[in-house]
C-alpha positions as CSV (number, residue, x, y, z in Angstrom):
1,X,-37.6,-31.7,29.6
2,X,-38.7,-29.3,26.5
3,X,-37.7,-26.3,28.1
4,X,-34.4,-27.8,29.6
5,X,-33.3,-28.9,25.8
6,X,-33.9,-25.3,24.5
7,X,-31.9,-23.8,27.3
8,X,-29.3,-26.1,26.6
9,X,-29.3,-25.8,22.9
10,X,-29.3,-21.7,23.2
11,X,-26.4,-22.1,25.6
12,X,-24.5,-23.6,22.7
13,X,-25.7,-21.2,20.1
14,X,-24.6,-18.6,22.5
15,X,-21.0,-20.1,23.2
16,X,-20.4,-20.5,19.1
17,X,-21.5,-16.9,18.6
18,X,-19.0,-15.6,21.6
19,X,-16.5,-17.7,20.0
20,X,-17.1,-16.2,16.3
21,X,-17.0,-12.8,17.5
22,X,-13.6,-13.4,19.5
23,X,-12.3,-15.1,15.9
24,X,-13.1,-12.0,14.6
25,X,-11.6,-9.7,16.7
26,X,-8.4,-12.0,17.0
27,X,-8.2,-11.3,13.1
28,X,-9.0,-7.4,13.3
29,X,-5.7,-7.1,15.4
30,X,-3.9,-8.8,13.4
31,X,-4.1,-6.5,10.3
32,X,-4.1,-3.0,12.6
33,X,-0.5,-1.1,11.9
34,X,0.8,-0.4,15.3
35,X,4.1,1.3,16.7
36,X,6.9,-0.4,18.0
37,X,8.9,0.3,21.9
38,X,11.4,2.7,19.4
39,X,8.3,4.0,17.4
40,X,9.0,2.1,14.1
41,X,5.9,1.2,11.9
42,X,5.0,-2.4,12.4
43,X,3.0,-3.9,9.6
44,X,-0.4,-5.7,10.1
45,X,-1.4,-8.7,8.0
46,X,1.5,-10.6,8.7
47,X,3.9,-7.6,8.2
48,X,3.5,-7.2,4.5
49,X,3.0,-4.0,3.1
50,X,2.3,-3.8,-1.0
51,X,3.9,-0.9,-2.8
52,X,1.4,1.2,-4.6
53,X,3.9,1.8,-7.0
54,X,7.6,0.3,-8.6
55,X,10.2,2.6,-10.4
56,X,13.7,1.5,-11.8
57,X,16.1,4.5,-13.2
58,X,19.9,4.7,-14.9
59,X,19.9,1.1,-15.8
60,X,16.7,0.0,-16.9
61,X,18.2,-0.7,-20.5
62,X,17.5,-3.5,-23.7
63,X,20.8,-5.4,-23.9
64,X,20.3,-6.2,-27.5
65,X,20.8,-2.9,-28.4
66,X,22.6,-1.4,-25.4
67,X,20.3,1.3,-24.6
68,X,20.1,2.8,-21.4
69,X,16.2,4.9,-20.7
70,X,17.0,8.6,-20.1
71,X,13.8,8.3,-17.9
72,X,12.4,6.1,-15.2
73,X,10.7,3.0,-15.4
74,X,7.5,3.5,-13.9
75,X,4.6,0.5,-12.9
76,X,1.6,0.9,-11.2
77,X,1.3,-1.9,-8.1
78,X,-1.8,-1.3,-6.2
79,X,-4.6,1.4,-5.5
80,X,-4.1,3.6,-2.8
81,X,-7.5,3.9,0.0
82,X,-9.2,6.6,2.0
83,X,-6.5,9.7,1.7
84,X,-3.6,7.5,0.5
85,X,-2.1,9.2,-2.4
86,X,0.5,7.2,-5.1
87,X,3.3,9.5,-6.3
88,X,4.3,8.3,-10.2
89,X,7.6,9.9,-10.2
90,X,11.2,9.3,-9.1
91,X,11.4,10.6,-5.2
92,X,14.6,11.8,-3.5
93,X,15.9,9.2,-0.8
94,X,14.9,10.6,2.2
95,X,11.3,10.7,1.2
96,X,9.2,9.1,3.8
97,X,6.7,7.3,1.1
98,X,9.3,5.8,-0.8
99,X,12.2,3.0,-0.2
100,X,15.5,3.6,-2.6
101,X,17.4,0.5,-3.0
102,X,19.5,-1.3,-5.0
103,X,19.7,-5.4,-5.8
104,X,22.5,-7.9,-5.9
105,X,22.9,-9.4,-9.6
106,X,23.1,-5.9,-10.9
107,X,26.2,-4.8,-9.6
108,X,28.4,-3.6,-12.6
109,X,25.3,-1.5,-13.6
110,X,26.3,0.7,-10.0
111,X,23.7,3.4,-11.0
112,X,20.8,1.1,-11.1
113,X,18.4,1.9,-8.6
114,X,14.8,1.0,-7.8
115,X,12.4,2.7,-5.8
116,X,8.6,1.5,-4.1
117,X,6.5,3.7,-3.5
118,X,3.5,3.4,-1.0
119,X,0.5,5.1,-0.3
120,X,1.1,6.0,3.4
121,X,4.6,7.2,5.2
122,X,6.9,4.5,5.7
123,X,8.6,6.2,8.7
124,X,7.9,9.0,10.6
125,X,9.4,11.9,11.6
126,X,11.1,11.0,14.6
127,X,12.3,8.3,13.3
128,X,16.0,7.7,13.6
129,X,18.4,8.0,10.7
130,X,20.8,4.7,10.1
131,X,24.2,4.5,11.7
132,X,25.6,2.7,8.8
133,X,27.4,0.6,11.1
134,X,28.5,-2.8,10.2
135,X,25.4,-5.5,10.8
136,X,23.0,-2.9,10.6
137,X,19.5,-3.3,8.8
138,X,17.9,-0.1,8.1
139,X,14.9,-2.4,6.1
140,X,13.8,-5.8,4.9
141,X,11.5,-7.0,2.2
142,X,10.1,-10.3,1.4
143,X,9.1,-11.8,-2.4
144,X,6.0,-12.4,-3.2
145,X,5.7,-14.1,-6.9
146,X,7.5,-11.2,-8.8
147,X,6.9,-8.9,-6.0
148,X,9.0,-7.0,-3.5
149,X,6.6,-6.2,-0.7
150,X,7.8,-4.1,2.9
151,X,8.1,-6.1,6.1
152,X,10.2,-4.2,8.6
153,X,11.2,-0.8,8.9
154,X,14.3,-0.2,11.7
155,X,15.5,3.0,11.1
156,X,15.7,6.2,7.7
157,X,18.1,5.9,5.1
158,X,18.7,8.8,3.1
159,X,20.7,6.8,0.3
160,X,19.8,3.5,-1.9
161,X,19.9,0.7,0.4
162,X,21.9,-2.3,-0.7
163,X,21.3,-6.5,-0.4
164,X,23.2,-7.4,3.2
165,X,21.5,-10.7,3.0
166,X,18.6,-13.1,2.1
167,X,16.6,-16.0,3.6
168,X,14.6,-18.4,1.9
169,X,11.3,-19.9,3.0
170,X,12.5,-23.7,3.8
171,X,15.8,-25.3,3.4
172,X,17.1,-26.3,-0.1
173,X,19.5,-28.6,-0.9
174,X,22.7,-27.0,-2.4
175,X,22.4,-28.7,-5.8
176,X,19.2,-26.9,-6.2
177,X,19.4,-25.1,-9.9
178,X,16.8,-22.1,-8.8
179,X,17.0,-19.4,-7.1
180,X,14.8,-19.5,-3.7
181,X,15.2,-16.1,-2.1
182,X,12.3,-14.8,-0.4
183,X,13.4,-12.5,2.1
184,X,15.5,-9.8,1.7
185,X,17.9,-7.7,4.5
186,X,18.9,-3.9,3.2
187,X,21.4,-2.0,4.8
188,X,22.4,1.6,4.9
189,X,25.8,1.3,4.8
190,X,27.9,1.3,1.5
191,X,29.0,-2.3,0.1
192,X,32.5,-2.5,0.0
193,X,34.1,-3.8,-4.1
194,X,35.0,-7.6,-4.3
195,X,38.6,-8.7,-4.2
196,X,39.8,-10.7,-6.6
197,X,38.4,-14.6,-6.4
198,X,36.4,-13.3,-3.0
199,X,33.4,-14.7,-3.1
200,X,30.5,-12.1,-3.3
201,X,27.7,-14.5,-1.8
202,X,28.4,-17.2,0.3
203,X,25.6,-20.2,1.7
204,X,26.7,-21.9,5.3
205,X,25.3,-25.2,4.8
206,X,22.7,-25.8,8.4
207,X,23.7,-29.3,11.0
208,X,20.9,-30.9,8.2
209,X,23.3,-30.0,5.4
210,X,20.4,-27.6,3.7
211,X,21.0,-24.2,2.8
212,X,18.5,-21.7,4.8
213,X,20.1,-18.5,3.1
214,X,23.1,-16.3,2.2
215,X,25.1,-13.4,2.9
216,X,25.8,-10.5,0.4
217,X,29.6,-10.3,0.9
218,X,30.8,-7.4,-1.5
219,X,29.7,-5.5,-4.8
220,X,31.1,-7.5,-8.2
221,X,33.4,-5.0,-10.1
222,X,32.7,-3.2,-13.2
223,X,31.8,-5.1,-16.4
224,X,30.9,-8.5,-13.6
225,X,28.3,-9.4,-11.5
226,X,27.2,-11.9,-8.9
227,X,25.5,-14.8,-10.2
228,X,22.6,-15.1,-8.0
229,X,19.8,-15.5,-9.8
230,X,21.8,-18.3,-12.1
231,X,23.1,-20.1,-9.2
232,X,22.5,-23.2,-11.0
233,X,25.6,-25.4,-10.8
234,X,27.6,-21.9,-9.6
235,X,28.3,-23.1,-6.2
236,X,31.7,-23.4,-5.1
237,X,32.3,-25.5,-1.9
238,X,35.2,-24.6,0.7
239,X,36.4,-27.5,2.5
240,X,38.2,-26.8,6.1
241,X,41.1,-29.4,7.1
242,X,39.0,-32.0,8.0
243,X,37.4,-32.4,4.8
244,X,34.0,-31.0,5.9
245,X,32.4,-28.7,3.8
246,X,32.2,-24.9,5.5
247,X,30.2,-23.0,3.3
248,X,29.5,-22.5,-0.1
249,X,30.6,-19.4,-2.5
250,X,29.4,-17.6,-5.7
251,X,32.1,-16.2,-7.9
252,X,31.9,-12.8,-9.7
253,X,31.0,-13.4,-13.6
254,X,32.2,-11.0,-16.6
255,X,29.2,-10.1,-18.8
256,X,28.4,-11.1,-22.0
257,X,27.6,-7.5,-23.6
């Protein structure tokens, strides 16, 4: 009876091990960076990738005293491993460790670019070059705290990326006074100026009536810019003909300096 409880009791030692060691690998797959079908970099560890460094250039200014920085902005993110090497200094667009971009809320300031820089290529060099075609993505990006981090790479852009539209992690309720963007869609393709009264973001409210994200609709003109990150109270509602609310819209804003 002895001997038939220790076999029994190794049998279960045995099955937790097999178990632990299947955990494990499991979780060693999920962090490995792999190729996709079309040979784009697909992210391990839940497709985030940190920048090892942040740069911002020709706008990075103190309003106070309207002073624009002759030279880049330059922050340190994250140490690079192994043979990973950090480059500290503005790279030109087409450089395959770097993403060029530009953000929404910064539009009458249409030099200001940013740039993250990371320790290993971002795309390869087969990779294709964007279209620039209408509803293409060439990148997106997700926030993390005060931090931009990679998530998908679909194809090179050789010129600052733009804002073509962003997500947020759970609904929100439109009369929500922050700002909950989270993840972020770039494009390739140049952003058109806004019209006058166009809206330049615009929320479609979901069959619950939340708000699940936005679309980037055109640049704010010189001197404005789009709300976004005061949207606060800055949501205009467009009714159709039957009274029901279609979508909501931001409106460009003049500066105060």
């Amino acid at each position: 009876m002895s001997e038939q409880h220790n076999e029994s009791r190794r049998l279960v030692e045995w099955t937790t091990l097999y178990a632990l060691l299947l955990l494990l690998l499991l979780l060693s797959v999920a962090v490995t960076p792999a190729h996709s079908a079309k040979g784009y970099l697909t992210l391990g560890r839940r497709g985030i990738r940190f920048p090892c460094a942040w740069l911002e250039r020709d706008g990075f200014f103190d309003p106070r005293n309207n002073f624009v920085s002759k030279t880049p902005f330059v922050q340190s993110r994250s140490k690079c491993q192994g043979k990973g090497h950090c480059v500290m200094n503005w790279l030109p667009a087409n450089s395959a460790h770097a993403l060029t971009f530009k953000l929404i809320g910064t539009d009458d300031m249409h030099d200001y670019q940013f740039q993250a820089h990371f320790c290993e290529p971002v795309y390869e060099a087969q990779h294709l070059h964007c279209t620039k075609q209408d509803g293409e993505v060439a990148f997106t990006m997700r926030q993390i705290g005060t931090w931009l981090t990679l998530s998908s790479v679909f194809c090179r852009c050789t010129r600052p990326a733009e804002v073509t539209s962003i997500s947020y992690a759970h609904g929100i309720n439109p009369t929500d006074i922050a700002f909950r963007g989270v993840f972020y869609e770039m494009a390739c393709a140049s952003m058109r100026e806004c019209r006058v009264d166009e809206s330049c973001f615009i929320e479609t409210p979901n069959s619950d009536g939340l708000l699940y994200g936005g679309k980037v609709m055109c640049l704010c003109p010189k001197k404005t810019f789009c709300p976004i990150y005061f949207i606060g109270k800055k949501r205009v509602p467009f009714i159709d003909s039957q009274q029901r609310i279609t979508h909501y819209g931001l409106k460009c804003k003049r500066r105060s300096y």
